[in-house]
N, C-alpha and C positions, 0 to 999 in steps of 0.2 A: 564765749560770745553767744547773744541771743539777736535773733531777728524777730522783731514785733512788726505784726501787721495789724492794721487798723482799716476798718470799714466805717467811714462817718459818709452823711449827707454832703452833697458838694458845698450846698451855702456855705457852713461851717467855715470853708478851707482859711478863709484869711484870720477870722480870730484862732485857727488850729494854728495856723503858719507863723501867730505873736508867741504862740505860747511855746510851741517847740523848741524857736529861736532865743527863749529865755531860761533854757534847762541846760544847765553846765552838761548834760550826762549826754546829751544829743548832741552829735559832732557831724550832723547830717541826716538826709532822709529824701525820699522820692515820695512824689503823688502821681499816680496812674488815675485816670477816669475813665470808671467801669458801669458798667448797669449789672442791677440785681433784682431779684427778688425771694421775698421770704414769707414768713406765714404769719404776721404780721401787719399784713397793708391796710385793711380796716384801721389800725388805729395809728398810721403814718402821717404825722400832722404835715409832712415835708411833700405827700402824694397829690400832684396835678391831677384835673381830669384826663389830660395825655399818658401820663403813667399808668392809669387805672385801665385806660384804653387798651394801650399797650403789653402792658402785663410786664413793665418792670419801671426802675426809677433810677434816676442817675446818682452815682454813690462816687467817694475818692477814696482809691486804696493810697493806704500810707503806708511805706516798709521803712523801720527803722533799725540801723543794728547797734544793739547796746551790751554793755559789759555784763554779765550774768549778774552783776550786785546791785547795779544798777533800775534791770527791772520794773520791780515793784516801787520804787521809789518816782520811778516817770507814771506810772500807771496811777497809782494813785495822785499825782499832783495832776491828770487830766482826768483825772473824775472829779476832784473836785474844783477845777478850773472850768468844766465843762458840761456841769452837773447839770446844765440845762438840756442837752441831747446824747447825754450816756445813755438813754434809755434806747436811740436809737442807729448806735452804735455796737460794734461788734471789734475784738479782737482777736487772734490766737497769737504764740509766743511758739516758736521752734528753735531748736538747738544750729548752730552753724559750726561747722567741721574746718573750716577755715574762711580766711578772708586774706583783702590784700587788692593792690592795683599790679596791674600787669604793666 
């Protein structure tokens, strides 16, 4: 089992939230909304003058957990679902030691 997290722009969320809902492999997921900043902002087409002010921008962490085979087969159908702000999106993928509802 892998947990992918995902950092996109909050606009995104609803066309994020067609596509997820259209991937057999994704059997669920949460959105957190966080603020970040990165070394990047200059070229942040998504960056307010209140972001710039503030010195971060509002982002939605996405945790999804997917079957290790799974993966790269989600990853890649939202790059190129999404190829229009992959650029300013981020993920990493971590190993999960177990899962389960209590």
């Amino acid at each position: 089992m892998k947990h992918l997290t995902l950092i996109v722009h909050t606009e995104v969320q609803q066309k994020l939230t067609d596509h997820l809902r259209g991937l057999q492999q994704v059997h669920g997921y949460s959105f957190s909304h966080v603020e970040g900043h990165g070394l990047e902002v200059d070229n942040d087409a998504y960056l307010s003058a209140r972001d710039k002010v503030v010195g971060h921008t509002p982002r939605l962490r996405v945790d999804i957990l997917l079957n290790d085979d799974d993966v790269d087969s989600v990853l890649e159908t939202l790059r190129q679902s999404l190829k229009d702000i992959h650029d300013k999106s981020i993920y990493w993928v971590t190993a999960v030691e177990s899962s389960g509802r209590l």
